[in-house]
mmCIF file of the N, C-alpha and C atoms, coordinates in Angstrom:
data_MODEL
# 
_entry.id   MODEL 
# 
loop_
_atom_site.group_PDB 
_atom_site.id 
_atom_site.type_symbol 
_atom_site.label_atom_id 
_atom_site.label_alt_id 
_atom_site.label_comp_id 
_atom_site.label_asym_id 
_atom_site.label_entity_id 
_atom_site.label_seq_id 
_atom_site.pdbx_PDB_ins_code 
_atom_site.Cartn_x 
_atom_site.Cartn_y 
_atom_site.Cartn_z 
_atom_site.occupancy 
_atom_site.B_iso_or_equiv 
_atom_site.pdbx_formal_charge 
_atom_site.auth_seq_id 
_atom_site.auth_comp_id 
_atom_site.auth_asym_id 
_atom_site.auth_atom_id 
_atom_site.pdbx_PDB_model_num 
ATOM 1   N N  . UNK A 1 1  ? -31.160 -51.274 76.543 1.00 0.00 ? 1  UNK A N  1 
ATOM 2   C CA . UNK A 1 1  ? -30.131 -52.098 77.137 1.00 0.00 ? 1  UNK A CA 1 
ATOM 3   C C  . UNK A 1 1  ? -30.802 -53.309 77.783 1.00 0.00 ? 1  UNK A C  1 
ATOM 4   N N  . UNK A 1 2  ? -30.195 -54.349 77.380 1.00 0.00 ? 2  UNK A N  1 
ATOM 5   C CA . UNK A 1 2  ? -30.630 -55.663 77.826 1.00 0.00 ? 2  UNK A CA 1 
ATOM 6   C C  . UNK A 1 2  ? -29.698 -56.285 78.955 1.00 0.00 ? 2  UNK A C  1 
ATOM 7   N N  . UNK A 1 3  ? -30.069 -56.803 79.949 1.00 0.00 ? 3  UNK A N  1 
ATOM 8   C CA . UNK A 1 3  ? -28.877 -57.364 81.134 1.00 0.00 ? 3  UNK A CA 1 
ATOM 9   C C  . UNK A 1 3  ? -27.419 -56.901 80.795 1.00 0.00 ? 3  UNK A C  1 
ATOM 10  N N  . UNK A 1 4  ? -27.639 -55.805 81.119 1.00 0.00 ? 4  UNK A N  1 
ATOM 11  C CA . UNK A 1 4  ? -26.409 -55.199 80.559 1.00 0.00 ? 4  UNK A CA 1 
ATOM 12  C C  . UNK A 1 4  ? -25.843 -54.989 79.303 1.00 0.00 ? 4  UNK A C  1 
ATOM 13  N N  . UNK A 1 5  ? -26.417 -55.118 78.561 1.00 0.00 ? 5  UNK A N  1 
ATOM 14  C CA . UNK A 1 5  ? -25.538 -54.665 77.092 1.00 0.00 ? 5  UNK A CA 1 
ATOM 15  C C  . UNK A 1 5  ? -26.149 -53.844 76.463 1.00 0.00 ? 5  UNK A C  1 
ATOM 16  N N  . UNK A 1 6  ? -25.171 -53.002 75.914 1.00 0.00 ? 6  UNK A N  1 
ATOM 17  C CA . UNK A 1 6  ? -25.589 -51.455 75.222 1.00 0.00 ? 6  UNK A CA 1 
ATOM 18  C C  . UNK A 1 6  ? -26.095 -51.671 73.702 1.00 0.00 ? 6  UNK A C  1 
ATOM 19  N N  . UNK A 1 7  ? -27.445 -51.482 73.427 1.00 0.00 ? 7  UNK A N  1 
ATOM 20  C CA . UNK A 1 7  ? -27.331 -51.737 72.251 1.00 0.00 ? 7  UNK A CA 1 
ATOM 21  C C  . UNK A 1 7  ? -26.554 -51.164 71.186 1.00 0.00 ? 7  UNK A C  1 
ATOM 22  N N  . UNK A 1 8  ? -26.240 -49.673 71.479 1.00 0.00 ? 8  UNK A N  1 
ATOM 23  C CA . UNK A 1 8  ? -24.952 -49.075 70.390 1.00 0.00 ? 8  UNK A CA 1 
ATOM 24  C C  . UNK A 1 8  ? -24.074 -49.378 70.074 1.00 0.00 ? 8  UNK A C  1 
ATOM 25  N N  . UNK A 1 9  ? -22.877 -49.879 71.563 1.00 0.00 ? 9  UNK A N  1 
ATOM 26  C CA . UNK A 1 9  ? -21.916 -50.728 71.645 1.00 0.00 ? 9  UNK A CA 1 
ATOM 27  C C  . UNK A 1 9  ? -21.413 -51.674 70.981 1.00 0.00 ? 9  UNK A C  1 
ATOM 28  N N  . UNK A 1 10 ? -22.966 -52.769 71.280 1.00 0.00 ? 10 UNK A N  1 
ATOM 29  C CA . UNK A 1 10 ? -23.236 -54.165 70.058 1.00 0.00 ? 10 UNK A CA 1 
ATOM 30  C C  . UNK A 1 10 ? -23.341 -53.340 68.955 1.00 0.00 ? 10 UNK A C  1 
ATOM 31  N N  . UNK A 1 11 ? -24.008 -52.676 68.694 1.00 0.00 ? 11 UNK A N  1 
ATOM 32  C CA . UNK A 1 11 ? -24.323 -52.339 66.758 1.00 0.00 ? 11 UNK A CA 1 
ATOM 33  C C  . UNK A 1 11 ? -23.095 -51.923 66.201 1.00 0.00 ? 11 UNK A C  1 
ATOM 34  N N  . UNK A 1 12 ? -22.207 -50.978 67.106 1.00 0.00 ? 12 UNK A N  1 
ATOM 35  C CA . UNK A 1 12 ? -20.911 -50.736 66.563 1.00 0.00 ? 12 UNK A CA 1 
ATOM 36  C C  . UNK A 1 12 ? -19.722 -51.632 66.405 1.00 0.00 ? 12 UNK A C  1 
ATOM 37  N N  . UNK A 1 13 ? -20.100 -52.535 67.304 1.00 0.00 ? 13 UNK A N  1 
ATOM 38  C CA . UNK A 1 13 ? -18.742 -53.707 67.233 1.00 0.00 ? 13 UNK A CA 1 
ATOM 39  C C  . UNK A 1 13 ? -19.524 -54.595 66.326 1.00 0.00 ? 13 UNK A C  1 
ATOM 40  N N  . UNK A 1 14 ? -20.860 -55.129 66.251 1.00 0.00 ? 14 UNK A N  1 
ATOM 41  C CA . UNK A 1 14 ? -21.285 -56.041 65.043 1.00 0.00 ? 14 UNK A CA 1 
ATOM 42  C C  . UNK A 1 14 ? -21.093 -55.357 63.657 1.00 0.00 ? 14 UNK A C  1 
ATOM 43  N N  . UNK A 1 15 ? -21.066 -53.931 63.212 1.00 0.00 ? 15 UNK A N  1 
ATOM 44  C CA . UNK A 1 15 ? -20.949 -53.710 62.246 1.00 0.00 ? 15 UNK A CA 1 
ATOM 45  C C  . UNK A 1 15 ? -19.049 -53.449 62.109 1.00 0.00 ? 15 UNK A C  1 
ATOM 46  N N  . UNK A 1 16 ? -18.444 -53.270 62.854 1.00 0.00 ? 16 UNK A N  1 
ATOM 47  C CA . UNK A 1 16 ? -16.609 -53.126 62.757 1.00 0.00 ? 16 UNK A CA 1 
ATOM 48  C C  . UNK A 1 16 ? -16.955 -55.069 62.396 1.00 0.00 ? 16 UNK A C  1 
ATOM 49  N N  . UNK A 1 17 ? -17.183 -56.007 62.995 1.00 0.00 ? 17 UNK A N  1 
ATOM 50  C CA . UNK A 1 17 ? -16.875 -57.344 62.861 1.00 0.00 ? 17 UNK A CA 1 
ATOM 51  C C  . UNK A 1 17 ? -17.506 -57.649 61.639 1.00 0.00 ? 17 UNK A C  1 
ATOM 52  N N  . UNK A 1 18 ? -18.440 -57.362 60.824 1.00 0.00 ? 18 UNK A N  1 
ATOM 53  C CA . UNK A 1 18 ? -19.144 -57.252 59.353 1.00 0.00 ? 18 UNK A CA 1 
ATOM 54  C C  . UNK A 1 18 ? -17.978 -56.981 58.594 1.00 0.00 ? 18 UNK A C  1 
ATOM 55  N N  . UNK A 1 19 ? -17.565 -55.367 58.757 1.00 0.00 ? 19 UNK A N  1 
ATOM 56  C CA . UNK A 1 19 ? -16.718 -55.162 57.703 1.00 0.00 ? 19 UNK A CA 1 
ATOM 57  C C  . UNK A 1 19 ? -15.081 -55.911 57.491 1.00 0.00 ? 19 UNK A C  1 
ATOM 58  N N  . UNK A 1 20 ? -14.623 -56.378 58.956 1.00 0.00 ? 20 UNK A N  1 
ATOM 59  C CA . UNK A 1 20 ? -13.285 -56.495 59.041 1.00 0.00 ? 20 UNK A CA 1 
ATOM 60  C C  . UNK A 1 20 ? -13.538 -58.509 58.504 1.00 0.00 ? 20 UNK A C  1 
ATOM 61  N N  . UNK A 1 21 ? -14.555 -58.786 58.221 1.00 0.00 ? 21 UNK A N  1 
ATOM 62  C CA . UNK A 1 21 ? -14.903 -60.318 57.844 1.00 0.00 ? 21 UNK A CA 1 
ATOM 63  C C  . UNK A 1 21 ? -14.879 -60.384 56.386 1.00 0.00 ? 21 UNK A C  1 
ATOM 64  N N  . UNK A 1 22 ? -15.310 -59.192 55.779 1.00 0.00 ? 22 UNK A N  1 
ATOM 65  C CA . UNK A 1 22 ? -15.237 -58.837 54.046 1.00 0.00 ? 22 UNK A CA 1 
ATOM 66  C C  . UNK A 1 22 ? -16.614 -59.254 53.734 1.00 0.00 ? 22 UNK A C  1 
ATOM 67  N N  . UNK A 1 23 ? -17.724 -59.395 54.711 1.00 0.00 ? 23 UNK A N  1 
ATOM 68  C CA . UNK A 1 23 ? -19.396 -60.254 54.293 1.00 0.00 ? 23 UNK A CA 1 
ATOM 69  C C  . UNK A 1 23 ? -19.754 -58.518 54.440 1.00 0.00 ? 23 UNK A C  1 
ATOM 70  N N  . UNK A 1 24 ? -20.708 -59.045 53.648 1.00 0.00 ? 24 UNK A N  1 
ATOM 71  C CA . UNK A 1 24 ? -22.088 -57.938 53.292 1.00 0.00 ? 24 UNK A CA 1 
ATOM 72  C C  . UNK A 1 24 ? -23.116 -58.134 54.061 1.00 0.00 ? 24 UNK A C  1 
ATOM 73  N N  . UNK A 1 25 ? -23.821 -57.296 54.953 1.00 0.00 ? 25 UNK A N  1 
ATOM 74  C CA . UNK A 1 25 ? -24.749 -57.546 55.594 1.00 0.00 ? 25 UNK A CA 1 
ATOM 75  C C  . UNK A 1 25 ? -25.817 -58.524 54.618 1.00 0.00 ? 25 UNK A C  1 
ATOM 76  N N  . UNK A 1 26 ? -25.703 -58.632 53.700 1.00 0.00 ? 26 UNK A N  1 
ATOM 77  C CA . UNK A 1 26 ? -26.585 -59.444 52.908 1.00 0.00 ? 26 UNK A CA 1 
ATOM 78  C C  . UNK A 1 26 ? -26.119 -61.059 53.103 1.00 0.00 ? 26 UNK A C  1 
ATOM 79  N N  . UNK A 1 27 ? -24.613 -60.958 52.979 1.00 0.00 ? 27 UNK A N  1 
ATOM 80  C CA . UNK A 1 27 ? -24.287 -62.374 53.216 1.00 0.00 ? 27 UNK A CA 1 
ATOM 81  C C  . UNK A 1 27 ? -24.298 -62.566 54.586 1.00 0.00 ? 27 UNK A C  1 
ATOM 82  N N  . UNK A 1 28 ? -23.997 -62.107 55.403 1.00 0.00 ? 28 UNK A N  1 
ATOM 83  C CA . UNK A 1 28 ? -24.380 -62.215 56.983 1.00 0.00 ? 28 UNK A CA 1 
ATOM 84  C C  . UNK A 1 28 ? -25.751 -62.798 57.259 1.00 0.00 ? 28 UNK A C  1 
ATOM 85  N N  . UNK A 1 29 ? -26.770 -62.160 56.890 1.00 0.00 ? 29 UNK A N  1 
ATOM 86  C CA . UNK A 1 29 ? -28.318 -62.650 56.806 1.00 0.00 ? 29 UNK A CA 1 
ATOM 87  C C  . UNK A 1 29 ? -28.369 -63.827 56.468 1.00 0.00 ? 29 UNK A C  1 
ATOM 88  N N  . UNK A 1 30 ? -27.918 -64.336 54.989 1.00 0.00 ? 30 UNK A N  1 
ATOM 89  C CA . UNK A 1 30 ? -27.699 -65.481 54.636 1.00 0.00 ? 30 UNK A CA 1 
ATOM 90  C C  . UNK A 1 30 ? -27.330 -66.438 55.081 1.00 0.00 ? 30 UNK A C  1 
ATOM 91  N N  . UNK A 1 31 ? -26.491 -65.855 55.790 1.00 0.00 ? 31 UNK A N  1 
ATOM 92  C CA . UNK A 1 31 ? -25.466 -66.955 56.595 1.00 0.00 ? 31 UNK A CA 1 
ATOM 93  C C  . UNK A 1 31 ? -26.317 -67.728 58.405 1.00 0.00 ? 31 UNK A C  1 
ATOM 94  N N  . UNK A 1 32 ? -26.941 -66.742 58.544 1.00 0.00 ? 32 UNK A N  1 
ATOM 95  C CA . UNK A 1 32 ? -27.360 -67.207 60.122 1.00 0.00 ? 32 UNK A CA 1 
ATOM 96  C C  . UNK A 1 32 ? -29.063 -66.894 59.953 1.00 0.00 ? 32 UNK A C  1 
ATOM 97  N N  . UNK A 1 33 ? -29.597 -66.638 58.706 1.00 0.00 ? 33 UNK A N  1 
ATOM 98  C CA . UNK A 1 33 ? -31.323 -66.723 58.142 1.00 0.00 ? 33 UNK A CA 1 
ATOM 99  C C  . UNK A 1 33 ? -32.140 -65.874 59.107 1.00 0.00 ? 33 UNK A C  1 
ATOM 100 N N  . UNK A 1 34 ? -31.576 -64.772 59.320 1.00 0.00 ? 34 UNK A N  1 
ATOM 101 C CA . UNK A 1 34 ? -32.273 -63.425 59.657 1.00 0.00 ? 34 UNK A CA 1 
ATOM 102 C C  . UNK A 1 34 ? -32.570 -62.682 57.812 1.00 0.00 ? 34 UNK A C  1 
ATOM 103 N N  . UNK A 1 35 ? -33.429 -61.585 58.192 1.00 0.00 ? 35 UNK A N  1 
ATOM 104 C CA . UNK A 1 35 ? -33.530 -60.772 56.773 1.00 0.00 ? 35 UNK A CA 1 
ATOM 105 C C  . UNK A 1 35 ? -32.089 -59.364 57.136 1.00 0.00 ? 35 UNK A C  1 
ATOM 106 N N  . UNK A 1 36 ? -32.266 -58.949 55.792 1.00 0.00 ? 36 UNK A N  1 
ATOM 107 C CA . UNK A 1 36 ? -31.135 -57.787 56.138 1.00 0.00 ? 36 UNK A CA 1 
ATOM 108 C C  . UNK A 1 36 ? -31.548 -56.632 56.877 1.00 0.00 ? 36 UNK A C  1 
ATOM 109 N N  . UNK A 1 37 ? -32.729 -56.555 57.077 1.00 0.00 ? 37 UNK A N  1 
ATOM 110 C CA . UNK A 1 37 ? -33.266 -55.251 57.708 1.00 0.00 ? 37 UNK A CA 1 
ATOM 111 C C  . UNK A 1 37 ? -32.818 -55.584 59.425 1.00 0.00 ? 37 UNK A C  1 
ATOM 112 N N  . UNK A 1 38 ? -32.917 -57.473 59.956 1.00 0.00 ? 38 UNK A N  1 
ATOM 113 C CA . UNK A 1 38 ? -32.829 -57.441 60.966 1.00 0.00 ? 38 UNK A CA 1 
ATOM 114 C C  . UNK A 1 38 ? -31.031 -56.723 61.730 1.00 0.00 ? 38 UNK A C  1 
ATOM 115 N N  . UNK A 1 39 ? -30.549 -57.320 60.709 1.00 0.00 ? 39 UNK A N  1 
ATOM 116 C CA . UNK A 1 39 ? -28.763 -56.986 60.632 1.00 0.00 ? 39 UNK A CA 1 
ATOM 117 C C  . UNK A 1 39 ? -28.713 -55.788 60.969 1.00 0.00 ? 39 UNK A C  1 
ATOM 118 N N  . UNK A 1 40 ? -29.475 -54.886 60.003 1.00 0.00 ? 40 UNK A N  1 
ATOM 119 C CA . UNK A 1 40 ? -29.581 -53.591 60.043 1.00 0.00 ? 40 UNK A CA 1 
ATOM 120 C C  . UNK A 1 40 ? -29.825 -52.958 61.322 1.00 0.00 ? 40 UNK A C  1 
ATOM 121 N N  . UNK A 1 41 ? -30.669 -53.418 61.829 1.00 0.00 ? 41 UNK A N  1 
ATOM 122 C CA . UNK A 1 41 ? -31.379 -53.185 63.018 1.00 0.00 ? 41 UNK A CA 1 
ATOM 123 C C  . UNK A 1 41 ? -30.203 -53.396 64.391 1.00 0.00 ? 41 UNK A C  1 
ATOM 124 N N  . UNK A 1 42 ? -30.144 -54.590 64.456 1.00 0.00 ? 42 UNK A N  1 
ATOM 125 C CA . UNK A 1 42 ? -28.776 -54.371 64.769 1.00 0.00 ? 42 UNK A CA 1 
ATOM 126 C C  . UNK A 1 42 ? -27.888 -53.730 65.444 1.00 0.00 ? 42 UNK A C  1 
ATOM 127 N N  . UNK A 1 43 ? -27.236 -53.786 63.697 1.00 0.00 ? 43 UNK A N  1 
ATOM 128 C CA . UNK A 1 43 ? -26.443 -52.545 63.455 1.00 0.00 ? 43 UNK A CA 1 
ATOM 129 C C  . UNK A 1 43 ? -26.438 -50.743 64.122 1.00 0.00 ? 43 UNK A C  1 
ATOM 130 N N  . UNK A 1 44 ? -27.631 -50.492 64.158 1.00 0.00 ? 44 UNK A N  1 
ATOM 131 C CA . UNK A 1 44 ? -27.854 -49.107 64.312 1.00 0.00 ? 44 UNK A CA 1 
ATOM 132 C C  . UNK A 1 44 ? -28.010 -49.169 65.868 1.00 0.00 ? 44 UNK A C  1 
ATOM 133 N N  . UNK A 1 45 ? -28.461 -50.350 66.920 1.00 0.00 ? 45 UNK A N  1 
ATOM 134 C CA . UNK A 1 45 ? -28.732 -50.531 67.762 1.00 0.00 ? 45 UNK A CA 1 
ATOM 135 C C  . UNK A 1 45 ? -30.082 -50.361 68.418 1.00 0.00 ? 45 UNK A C  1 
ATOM 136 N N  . UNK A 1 46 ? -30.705 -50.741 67.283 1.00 0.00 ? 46 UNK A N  1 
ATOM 137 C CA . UNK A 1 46 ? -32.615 -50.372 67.384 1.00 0.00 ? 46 UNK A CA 1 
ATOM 138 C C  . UNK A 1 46 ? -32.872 -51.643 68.214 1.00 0.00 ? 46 UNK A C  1 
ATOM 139 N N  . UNK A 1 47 ? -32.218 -52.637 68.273 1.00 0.00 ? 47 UNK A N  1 
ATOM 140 C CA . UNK A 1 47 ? -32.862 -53.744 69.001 1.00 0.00 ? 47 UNK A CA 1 
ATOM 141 C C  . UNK A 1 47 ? -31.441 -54.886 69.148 1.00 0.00 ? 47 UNK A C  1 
ATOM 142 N N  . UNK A 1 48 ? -31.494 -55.638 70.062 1.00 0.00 ? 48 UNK A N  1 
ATOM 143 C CA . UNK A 1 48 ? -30.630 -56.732 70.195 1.00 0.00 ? 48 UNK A CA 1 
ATOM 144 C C  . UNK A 1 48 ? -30.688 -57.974 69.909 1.00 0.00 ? 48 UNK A C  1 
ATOM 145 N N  . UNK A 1 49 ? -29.798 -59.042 69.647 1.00 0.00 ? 49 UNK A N  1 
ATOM 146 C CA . UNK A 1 49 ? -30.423 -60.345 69.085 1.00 0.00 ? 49 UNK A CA 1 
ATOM 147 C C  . UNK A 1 49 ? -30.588 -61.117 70.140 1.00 0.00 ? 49 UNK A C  1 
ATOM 148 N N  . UNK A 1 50 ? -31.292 -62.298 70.236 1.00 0.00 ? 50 UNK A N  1 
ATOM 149 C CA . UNK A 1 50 ? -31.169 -63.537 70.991 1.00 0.00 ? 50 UNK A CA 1 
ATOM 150 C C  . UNK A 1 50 ? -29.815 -63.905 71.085 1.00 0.00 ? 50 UNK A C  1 
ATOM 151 N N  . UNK A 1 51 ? -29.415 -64.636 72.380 1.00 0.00 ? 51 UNK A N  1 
ATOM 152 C CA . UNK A 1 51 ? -28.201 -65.291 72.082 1.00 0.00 ? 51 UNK A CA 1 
ATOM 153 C C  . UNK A 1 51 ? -28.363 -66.084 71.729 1.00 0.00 ? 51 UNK A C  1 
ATOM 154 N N  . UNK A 1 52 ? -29.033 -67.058 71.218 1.00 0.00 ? 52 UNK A N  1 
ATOM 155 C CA . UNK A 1 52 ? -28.568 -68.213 69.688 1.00 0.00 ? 52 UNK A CA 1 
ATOM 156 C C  . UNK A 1 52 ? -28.243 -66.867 68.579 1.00 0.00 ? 52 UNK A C  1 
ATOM 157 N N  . UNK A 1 53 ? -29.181 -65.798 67.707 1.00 0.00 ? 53 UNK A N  1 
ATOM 158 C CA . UNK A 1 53 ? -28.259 -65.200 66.937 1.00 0.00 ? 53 UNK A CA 1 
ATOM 159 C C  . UNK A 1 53 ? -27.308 -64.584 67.325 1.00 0.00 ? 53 UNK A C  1 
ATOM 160 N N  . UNK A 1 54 ? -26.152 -64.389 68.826 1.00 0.00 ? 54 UNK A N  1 
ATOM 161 C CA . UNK A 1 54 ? -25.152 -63.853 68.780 1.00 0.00 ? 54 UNK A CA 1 
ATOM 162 C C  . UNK A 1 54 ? -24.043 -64.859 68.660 1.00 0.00 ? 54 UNK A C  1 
ATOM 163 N N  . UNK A 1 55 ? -24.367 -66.009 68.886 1.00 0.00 ? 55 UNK A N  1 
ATOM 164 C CA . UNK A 1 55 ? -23.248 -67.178 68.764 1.00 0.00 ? 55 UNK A CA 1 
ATOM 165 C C  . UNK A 1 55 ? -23.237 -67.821 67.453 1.00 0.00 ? 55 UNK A C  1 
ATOM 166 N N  . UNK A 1 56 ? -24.496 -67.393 66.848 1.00 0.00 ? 56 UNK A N  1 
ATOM 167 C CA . UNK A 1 56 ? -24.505 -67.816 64.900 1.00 0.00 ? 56 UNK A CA 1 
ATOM 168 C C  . UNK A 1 56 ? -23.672 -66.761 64.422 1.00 0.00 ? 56 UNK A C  1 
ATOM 169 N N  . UNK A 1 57 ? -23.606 -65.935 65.355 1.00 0.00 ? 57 UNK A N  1 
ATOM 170 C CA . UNK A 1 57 ? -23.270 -64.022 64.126 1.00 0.00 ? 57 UNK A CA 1 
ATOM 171 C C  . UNK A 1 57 ? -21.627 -64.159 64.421 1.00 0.00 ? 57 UNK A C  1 
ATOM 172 N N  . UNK A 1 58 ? -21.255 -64.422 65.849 1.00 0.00 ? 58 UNK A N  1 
ATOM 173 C CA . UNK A 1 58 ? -19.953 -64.571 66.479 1.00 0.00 ? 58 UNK A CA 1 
ATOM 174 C C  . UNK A 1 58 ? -19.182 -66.140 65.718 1.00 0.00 ? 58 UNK A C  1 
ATOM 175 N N  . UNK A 1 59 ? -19.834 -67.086 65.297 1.00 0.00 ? 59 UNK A N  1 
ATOM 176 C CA . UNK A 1 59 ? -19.737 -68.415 64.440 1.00 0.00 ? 59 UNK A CA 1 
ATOM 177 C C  . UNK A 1 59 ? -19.564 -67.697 62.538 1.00 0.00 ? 59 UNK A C  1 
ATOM 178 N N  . UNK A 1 60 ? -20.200 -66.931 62.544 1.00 0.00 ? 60 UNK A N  1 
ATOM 179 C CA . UNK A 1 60 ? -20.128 -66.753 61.408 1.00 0.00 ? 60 UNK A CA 1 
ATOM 180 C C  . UNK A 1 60 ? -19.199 -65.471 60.934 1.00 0.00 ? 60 UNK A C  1 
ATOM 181 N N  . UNK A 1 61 ? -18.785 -64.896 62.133 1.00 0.00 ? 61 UNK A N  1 
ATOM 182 C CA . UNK A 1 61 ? -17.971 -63.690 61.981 1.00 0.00 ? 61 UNK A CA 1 
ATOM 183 C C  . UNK A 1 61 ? -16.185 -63.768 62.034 1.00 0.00 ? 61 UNK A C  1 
ATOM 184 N N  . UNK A 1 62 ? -16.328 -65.152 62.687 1.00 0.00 ? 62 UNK A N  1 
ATOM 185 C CA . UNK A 1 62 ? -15.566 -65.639 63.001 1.00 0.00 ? 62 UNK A CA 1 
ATOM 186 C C  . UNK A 1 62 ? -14.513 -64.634 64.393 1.00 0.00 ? 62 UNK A C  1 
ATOM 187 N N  . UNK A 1 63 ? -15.537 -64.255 65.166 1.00 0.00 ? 63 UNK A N  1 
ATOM 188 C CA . UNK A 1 63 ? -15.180 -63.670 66.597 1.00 0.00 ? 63 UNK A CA 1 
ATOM 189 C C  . UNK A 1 63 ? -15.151 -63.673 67.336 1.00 0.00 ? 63 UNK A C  1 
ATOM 190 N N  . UNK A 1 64 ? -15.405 -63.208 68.769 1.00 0.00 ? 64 UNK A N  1 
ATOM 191 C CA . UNK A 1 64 ? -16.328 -63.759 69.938 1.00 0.00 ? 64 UNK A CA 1 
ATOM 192 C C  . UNK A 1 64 ? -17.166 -63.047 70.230 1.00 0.00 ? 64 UNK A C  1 
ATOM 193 N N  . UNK A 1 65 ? -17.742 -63.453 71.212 1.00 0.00 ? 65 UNK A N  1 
ATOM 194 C CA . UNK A 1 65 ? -18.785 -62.947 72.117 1.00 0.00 ? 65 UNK A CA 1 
ATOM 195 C C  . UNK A 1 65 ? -18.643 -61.522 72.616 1.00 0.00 ? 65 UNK A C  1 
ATOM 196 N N  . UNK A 1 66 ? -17.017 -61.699 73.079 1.00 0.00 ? 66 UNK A N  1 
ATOM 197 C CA . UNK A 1 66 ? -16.589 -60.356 74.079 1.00 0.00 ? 66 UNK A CA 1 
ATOM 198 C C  . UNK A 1 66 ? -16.791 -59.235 72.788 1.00 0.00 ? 66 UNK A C  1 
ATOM 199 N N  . UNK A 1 67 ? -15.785 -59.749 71.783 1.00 0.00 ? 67 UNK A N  1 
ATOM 200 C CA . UNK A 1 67 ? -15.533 -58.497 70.662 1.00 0.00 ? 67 UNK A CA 1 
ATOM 201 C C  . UNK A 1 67 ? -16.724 -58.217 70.256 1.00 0.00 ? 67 UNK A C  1 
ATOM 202 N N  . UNK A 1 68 ? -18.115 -58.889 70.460 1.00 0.00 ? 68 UNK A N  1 
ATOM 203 C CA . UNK A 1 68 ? -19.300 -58.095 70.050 1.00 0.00 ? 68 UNK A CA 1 
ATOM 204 C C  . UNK A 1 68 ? -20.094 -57.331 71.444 1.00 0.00 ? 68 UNK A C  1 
ATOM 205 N N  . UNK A 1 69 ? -20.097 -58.230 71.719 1.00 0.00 ? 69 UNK A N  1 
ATOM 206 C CA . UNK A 1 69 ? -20.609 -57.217 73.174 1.00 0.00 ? 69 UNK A CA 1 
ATOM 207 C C  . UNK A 1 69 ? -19.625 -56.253 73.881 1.00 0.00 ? 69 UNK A C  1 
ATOM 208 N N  . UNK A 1 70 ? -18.888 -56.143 74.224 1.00 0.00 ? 70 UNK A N  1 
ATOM 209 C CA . UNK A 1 70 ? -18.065 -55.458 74.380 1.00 0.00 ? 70 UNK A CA 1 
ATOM 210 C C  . UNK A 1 70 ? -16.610 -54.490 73.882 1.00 0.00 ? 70 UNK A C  1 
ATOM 211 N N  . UNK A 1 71 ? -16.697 -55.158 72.501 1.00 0.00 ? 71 UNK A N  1 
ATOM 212 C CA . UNK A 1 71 ? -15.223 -54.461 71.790 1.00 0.00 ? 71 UNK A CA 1 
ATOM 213 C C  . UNK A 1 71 ? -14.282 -54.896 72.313 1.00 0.00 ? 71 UNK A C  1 
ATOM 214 N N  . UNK A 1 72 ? -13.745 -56.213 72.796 1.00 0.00 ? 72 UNK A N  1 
ATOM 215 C CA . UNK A 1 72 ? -12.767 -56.462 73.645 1.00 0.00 ? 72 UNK A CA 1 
ATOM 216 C C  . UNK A 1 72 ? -12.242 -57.270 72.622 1.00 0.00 ? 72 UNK A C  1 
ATOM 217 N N  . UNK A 1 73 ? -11.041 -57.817 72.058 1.00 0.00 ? 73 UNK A N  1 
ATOM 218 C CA . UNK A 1 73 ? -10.272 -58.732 71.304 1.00 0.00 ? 73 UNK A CA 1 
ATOM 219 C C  . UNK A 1 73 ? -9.939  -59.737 72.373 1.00 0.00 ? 73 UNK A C  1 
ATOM 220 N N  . UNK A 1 74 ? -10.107 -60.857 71.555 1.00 0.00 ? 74 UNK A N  1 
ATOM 221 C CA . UNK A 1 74 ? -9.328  -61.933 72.694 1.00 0.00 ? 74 UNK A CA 1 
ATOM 222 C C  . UNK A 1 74 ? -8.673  -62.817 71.483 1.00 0.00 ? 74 UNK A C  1 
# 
């Protein structure tokens, strides 16, 4: 956990915001020039991104901030 954020939390709401976008963690990578393993990573909550990649991932997910860090819809 980083200043507060759970990495599971994030991995579970970045991967619900992956699938509900119709991108492939492959095109996700593509899209914000991480590799797919980092996505992956992620995903599972092995590690957290920088916030420049959460506002590329939230830009490219077309979501926010809250709904990844927190699961909150706005």
């Amino acid at each position: 956990m980083i200043d507060g954020i759970d990495n599971y939390r994030f991995g579970r709401n970045l991967y619900k915001a992956i699938k509900e976008s119709g991108m492939s963690q492959r095109d996700l990578s593509y899209s914000i020039d991480v590799s797919e393993e980092t996505i992956s990573r992620w995903c599972n909550g092995g590690s957290l991104p920088y916030v420049g990649y959460m506002i590329k991932l939230k830009n490219a997910l077309g979501c926010t901030l809250d709904e990844l860090v927190e699961g909150v819809e706005k």
